[in-house]
Every structure is written in C-alpha cells, then in structure tokens.
N, C-alpha and C positions, 0 to 999 in steps of 0.2 A: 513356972509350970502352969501356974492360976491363967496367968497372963497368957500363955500359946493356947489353951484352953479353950478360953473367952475368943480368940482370934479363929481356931478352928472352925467351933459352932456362928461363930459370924459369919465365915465364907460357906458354912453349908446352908446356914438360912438364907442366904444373899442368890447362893443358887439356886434354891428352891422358889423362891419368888421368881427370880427370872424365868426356868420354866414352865410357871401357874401362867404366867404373862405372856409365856408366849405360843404355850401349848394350842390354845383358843383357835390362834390366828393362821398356826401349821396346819389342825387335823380336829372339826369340830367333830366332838365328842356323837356317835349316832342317836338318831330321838329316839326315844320311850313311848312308844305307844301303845295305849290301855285300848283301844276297839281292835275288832275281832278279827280284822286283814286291813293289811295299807299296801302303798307300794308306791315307790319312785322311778319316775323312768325320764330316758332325756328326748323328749319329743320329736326331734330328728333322727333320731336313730332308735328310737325305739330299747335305747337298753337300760336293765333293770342297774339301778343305782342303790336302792334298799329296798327292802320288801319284810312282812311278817305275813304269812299265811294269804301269801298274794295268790294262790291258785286254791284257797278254800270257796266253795260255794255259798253264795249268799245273796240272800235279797235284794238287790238295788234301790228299791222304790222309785222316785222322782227322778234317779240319776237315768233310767231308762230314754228320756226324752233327749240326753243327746243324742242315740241311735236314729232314734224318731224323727228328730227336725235335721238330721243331715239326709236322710232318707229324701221326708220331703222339700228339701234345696233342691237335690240332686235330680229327680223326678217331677214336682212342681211347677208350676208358673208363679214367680211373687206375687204378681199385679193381677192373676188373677181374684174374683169375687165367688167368695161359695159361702152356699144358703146352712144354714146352721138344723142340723138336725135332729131327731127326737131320741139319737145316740147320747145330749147330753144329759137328758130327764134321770139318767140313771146313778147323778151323783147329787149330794145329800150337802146341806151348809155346812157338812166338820169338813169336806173335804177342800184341797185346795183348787181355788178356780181364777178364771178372767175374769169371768162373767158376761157369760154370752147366753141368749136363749134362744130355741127353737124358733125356726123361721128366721132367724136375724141375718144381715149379710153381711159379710165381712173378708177382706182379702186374706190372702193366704201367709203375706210376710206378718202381717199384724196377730193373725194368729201362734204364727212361731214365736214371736215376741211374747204373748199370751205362755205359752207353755214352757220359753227359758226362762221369765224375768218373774210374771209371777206364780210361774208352775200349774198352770193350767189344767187340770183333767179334764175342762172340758173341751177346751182348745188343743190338747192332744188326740182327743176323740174323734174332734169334728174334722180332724188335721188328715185322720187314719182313715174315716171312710171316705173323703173328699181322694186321699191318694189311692188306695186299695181295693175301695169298693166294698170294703167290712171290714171293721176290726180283726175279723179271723184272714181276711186275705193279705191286711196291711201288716199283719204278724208274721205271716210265712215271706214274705220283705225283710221284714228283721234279721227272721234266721237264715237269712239266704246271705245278705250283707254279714253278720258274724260272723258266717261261717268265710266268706270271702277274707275279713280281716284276721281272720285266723283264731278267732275266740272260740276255744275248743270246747270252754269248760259252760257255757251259756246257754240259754233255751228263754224266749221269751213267748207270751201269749197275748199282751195289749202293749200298746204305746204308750202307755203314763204310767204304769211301773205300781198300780196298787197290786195288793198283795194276793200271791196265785201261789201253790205250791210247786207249779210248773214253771215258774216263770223266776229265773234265777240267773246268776251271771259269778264273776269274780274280781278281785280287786286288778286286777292284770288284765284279763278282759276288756272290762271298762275303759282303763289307761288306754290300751290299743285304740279302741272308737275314739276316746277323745283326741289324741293324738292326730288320726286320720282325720276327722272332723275339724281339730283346727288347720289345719292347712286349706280350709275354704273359707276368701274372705268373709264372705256372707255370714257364713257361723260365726267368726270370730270378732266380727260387728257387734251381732245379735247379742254373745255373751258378755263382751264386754259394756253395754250398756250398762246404766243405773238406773233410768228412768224414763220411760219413753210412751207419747200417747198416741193411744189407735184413731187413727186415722179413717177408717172407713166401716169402723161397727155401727150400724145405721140404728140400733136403738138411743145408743150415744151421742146423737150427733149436737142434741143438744146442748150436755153436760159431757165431756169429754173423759173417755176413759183410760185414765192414768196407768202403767203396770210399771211397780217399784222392782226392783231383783232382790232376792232372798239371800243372793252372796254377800254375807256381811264383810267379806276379803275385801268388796269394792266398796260397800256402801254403810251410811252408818244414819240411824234415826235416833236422832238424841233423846226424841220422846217416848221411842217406844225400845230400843237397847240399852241393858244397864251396864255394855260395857264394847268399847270400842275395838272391833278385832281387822280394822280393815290393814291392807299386807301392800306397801307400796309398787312391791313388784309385780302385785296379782292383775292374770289380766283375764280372767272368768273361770268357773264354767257355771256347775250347774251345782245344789242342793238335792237333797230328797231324805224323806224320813216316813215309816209307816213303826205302829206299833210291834210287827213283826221286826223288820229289817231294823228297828232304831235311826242315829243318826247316822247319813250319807252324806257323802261329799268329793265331789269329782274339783280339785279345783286346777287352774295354772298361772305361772308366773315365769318371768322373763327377764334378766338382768345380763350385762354384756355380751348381746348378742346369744345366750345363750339360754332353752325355754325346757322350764320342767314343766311335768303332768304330776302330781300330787292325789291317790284314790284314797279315801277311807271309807271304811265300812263298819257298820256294828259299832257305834258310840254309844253307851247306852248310860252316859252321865245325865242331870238333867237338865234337856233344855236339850242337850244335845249340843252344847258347846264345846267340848274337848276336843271337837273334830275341828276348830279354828286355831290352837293351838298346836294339833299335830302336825297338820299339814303344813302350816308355818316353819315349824320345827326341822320338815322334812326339807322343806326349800331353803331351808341356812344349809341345812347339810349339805346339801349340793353343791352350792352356791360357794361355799367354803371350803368345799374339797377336791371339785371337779371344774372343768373345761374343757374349751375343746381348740380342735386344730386343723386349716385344713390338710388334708391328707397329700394333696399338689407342694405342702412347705417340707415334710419329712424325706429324710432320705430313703427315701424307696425305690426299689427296682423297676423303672419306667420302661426300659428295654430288653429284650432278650430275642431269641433264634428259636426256631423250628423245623425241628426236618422237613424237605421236597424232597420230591422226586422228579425225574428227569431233568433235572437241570443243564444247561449247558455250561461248558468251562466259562473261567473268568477270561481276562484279558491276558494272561500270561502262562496260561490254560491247566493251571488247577482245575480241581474236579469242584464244584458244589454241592455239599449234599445239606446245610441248612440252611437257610432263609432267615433276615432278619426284622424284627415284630416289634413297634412302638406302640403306645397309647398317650391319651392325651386326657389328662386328669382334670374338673372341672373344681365347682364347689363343692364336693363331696367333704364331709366332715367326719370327725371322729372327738369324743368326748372320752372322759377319764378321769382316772386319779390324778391332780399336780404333780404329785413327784412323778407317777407313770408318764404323762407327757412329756414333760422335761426331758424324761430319757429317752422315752422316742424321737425326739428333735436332735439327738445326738449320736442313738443307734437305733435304727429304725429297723434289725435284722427281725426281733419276733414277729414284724409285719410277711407274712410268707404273700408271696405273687404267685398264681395257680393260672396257667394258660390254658384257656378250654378252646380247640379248633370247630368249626364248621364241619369240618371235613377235611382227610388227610392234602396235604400240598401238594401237588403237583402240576411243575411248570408247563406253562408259564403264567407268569403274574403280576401285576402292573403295580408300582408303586403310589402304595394309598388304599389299595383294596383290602376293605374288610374281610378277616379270616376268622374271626371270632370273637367273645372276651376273655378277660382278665381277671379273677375276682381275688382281693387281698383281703386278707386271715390275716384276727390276731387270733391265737388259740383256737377257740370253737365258733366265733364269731364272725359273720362275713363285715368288713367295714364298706366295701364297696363293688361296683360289679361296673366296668369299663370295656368300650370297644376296642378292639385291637384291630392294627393295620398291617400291612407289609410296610417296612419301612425302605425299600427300591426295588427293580425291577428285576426280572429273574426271567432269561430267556429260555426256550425249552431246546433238547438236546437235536430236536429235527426240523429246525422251524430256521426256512431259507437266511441267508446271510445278508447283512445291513448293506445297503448300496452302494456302491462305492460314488463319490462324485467328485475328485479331487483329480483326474484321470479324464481325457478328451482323447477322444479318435477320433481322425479325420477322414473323411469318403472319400477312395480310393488308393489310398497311403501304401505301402509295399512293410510290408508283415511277414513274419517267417510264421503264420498258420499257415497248413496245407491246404485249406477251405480256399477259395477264389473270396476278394471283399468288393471287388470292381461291380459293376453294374453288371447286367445279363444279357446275351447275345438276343433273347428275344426281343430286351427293348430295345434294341439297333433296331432291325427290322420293320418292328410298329412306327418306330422316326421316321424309316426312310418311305414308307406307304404311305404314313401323314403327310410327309413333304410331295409327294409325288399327286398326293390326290389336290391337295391346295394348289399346284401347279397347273396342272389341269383346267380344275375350277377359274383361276385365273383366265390362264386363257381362252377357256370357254367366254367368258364376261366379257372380253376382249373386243373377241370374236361377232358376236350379240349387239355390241356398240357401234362396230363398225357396217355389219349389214344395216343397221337401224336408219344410221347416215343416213345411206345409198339411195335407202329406199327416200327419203325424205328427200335428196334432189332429184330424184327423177320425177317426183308428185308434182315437182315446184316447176321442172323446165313444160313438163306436159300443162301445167295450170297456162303458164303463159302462154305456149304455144296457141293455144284454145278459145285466149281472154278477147279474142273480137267476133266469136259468134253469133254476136247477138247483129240486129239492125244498126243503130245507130253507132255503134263500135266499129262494125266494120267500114262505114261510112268515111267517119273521120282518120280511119289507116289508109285509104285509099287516096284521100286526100293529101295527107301526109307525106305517102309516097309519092304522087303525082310531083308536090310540091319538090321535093326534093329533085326528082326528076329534072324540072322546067331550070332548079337555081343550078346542075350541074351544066344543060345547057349554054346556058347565059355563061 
C-alpha cells in the first residue's frame, strides 16, 4: 500500500514538473505592470496585443518628439542649414538639451538627431519654428497629423513634450505614431543609432558635438548606469520623463521578422527604471505568444461571383446572370495567438471575405477589370483590403456577334439569296464608255502621226525643189545638165 503510494505521488510530481517546464515555452505568463498605462501592439498591423489603461490620458513628456521629427522628415529638407533661434533662450540647465545656441547654424537632420538621441528641447524648438513658423503653428501640425493617425484621445501644444495641461496623449496613441513613424527609413536610422556627431553645428566645429541616446534598450554607459538594461531585439525609439508625466518610454523590437511597438507611461519608481523592465517584459510576451502569417498561405476565399446584368448567354446559351471576381493577394500579413494561427492554416473559415462593388455590373466587361475590393474579417478586425478583378469576359446581351472567318464567298458564285451578288448593270456600261473613249483616243493619235508625216515630206520635196536659187547653185545645175546632155549624145 506504502509502496503504490510512494509510486502515485511520484507520477504526480514527475507531472507537475513537466508542466512548470513546459508551460513557459507554450503561453508566457502576461507582464505585471506597475505605471499608469502600457500597451502592445504589433506594428504592421496595428493590433493591440496587451494593454493596461491604453486609452487613459496622460502626459507624454519627451515621447512627444517622435510626432515632431516624423513631421519634420516628412516636410523638411535634411541638408538643409537653419539659423538657431532666440526660441531656445527659454530653457534652463535642468532641462534636457543638444546644445545649440542662438545664432548658431546647423542642419536640420543633425538637429533631429539632437531631439531623438539626446532629447533636445532645444533642438525640438528650433526644429518647430524652422518647420511651422512658430511653436503655436508647428502644434496645429501636430494636431492635424494625430488626428490623421487616428489618435483620438491626444491634444498637443509644443514639440518637446514639457509639461502643459493641454498638452496630453495615451499610451495607444503614441503606439499609433510610432508605429507609422517607423515605417520611414529615415526615422528608423535616427532612433536606432547610439551615438552619433553633429556634423554642421558651427559653434562645434572645433570640438565636435557628440549626442549619446537615452535608450538604455540600446545603449549602456558603464560609468554612468548601475545596471545593464539593454534588449537584443530593441531597435529604438525614444524616452521622456517630466516630473508631471514621470517615466516614459516608447520603445521597439524585432525578432523573426516580426516588430512590436512597446508604450509605457507613468513609471513613477526611482530613476524611472521599471519602464526597462516592463517593456521588455512586454516584448517576451509577444515574442512567446504570437506570430504572424502571410494571409496569401491561409486558406481563404480568393474567388467568388457577382451579379451582372445584361449578360449574354454562354456558349450553349444558358442565361448568365453572375460574373466571376478573383483578387490577387500580396504581402499582407496577419499576427496572432500560436495556437490561433496554427488553426487558421488548417481552417481559415472565421476569415469572412466581404466583396465591396464600384458599382452594380452591367455587361459588358473585360477580363481583368477592376470592380472593386475585397476586405477580409476576422471578427471585428479588418486583416486586409485587396483589389478585385473580373476574372473573364462577359459579353452584353446586344452587342453585334463575333465574326465569323472560317467561311469564304466567292464573287459571283450562284446563291440561293434572292439579292443579285454579280456585279451591276451600271458598271457594264461605264466599261464599255471607257473602252469606247480609249478607242477613239487611240485613233485620234493615230490620226495626228500620220498627217505629221505628210506634212514633213512635202516640206522636204518643196526644200529640194527650191535648193538652186541662189547664183552659184543654179550655175553648176546647169552645167550638170548640159553635161549630161553632150554624154547622151556621144
């Protein structure tokens, strides 16, 4: 009894280890986060993966500056050089800077540089009237691009994110902007750096001015951090902390082929470290739970039919009354649960396909013309939005018949149509007038030849006749004759 006992509790501890071991590696456990809103999203698609008080309003601080420097990418000239203004006078040694001053010249990518790496207030400053024409003008840019990216819950008043009661956003918000922002290489240069020197600050040119990044995910200073938080998959973004907002941190990471966005907000441990650990935290989760797929490998509903109207019968003269509609699926992707994917690669039905027309059908219609798209749902979700074609041609029900060319008639051939197919009585008649008039003409030419002759020997016998009028001519005809004369006597 002792003995089945001891064997029982064996196989249940033996199982209980196996699934500590192996739980980890099917469904990591989701992070714990102590600040005040986070959120996970999977940067090509934009969908939320975790969230805590992702649509609470709150401060940004510093995080405001990726709005800011995708702005000015997107509206700027890099290479341009702009004169540093008296916009910067208005921030103080606590606060963070390049270090630029008044009058100074400097291009516009070294400045963005200035504002992601080492958080520049004043290089977002000089960044905002160089693009706006004022702080207040380069703001109403802001809100105009939020509102574009669909950040509902946001309102901002300057480009570097110090602290305004107006001036707020959400951890979901934010995500959004970063998300659209990495997809420019430019940006994604910028934030990935660690350390990089300005190049054309002209008070510097002596001594050259270095900007470290404040993303300790990338970077790590042995002298000045007492603890290593850098994330191998990180591949930027941006910090910010004000004693309102506490610690912020927008960050992102990339691991097979596949890229999370990472927000936190409201850290309010100290030092503001905790935001290195959750975000981390947040990117195993993913990393360990989700992937993605393209949407072109699932079985999904590529073709379908659509009512026309007026069609003409088939070939064997059915009537047609729908039309058939392909699309042709690209790299579009779709991310998820493992297990959810898995199952979608085997039944792809909760994928619904929604055909939206142009406009209603009506033949005819050439095969390959666009009719409209396609947009596939999972749930509430759109995963993609694709052109739809006709996939063949669709003649209309009045529209003349194909030509025949397999079929030769021959001019003049005897046909039981009642129509005459011979030639017309009137071109007899123009033949024999043509022939009649040439005949003529002929011998008119003839005619024309022969008097021409005529004329020409009677010119010739009258020339001879004539040719001894002169003296000496007639002289020797005289003679001539004589002569002849005297030798017929003889």
């Amino acid at each position: 009894m002792k003995k089945y006992a001891l064997k029982k509790l064996f196989c249940i501890f033996l199982a209980a280890a196996v699934i500590v071991a192996v739980l980890p590696t099917a469904f990591a456990a989701a992070p714990e986060i102590e600040s005040e809103a986070a959120v996970l999203i999977e940067a090509e698609s934009g969908r939320v993966f975790f969230e805590k008080d992702s649509s609470k309003k709150w401060f940004p601080a510093s995080t405001t500056k990726v709005l800011s420097s995708i702005i000015a990418i997107e509206q700027g000239d890099l290479d341009e050089t702009i004169t540093v203004g008296k916009e910067v006078n208005r921030f103080n040694s606590s606060s963070s800077l390049m270090g630029i001053r008044e009058g100074e010249t400097v291009s516009l990518r070294d400045l963005l540089y200035g504002m992601m790496l080492a958080s520049g207030n004043d290089a977002a400053a000089t960044v905002g009237v160089a693009i706006g024409g004022s702080l207040e003008e380069f703001a109403e840019l802001m809100n105009a691009k939020a509102k574009e990216l669909g950040m509902e819950n946001s309102h901002f008043v300057n480009p570097h994110g110090l602290h305004d009661e107006e001036h707020y956003s959400t951890a979901l918000d934010m995500a959004k902007a970063a998300a659209y922002a990495m997809k420019n290489e430019t940006f994604r240069t910028i934030v990935a750096t660690e350390e990089y020197t300005a190049k054309t600050a002209s008070r510097h040119q002596d001594k050259p001015l270095v900007l470290t990044t404040t993303n300790k995910l990338l970077y790590f200073d042995s002298e000045k951090d007492d603890h290593d938080y850098r994330y191998r998959y990180a591949t930027g973004i941006k910090t910010g902390s004000t004693p309102a907002a506490s610690g912020c941190l927008i960050a992102s990471a990339e691991k097979d082929g596949v890229e999370f966005i990472a927000v936190v907000l409201g850290d309010t441990t100290r030092k503001y470290t905790e935001r290195w650990r959750e975000v981390r935290d947040m990117f195993e989760y993913g990393f360990d739970n989700f992937t993605s797929v393209q949407l072109s490998a699932l079985p999904i509903e590529k073709s379908m039919t659509a009512p026309i109207a007026n069609a003409a019968p088939d070939d064997d003269g059915n009537a047609i009354s729908t039309a058939p509609i392909q699309v042709t699926l690209g790299d579009q992707t779709i991310s998820g649960l493992k297990s959810q994917i898995e199952g979608l690669k085997d039944d792809a039905s909760p994928i619904k396909a929604e055909l939206h027309l142009d406009k209603e059908l009506v033949a005819p219609i050439s095969k390959g013309q666009a009719v409209g798209t396609v947009s596939y749902r999972l749930e509430d979700e759109v995963l993609a939005i694709v052109e739809a074609y006709a996939a063949e041609a669709i003649y209309a029900q009045n529209a003349p018949p194909a030509p025949t060319i397999d079929l030769v008639t021959v001019p003049g051939s005897i046909t039981n149509d009642t129509e005459a197919t011979g030639p017309s009585p009137i071109l007899y008649v123009v033949l024999v007038l043509l022939a009649l008039l040439l005949a003529v003409l002929v011998m008119r030419i003839l005619h024309v030849r022969r008097m021409r002759r005529a004329r020409q020997k009677r010119r010739l016998a009258v020339h001879r006749q004539t040719s001894g009028s002169s003296y000496n001519g007639r002289r020797r005809t005289v003679g001539n004759r004589y002569s002849m004369y005297s030798r017929s006597r003889r």
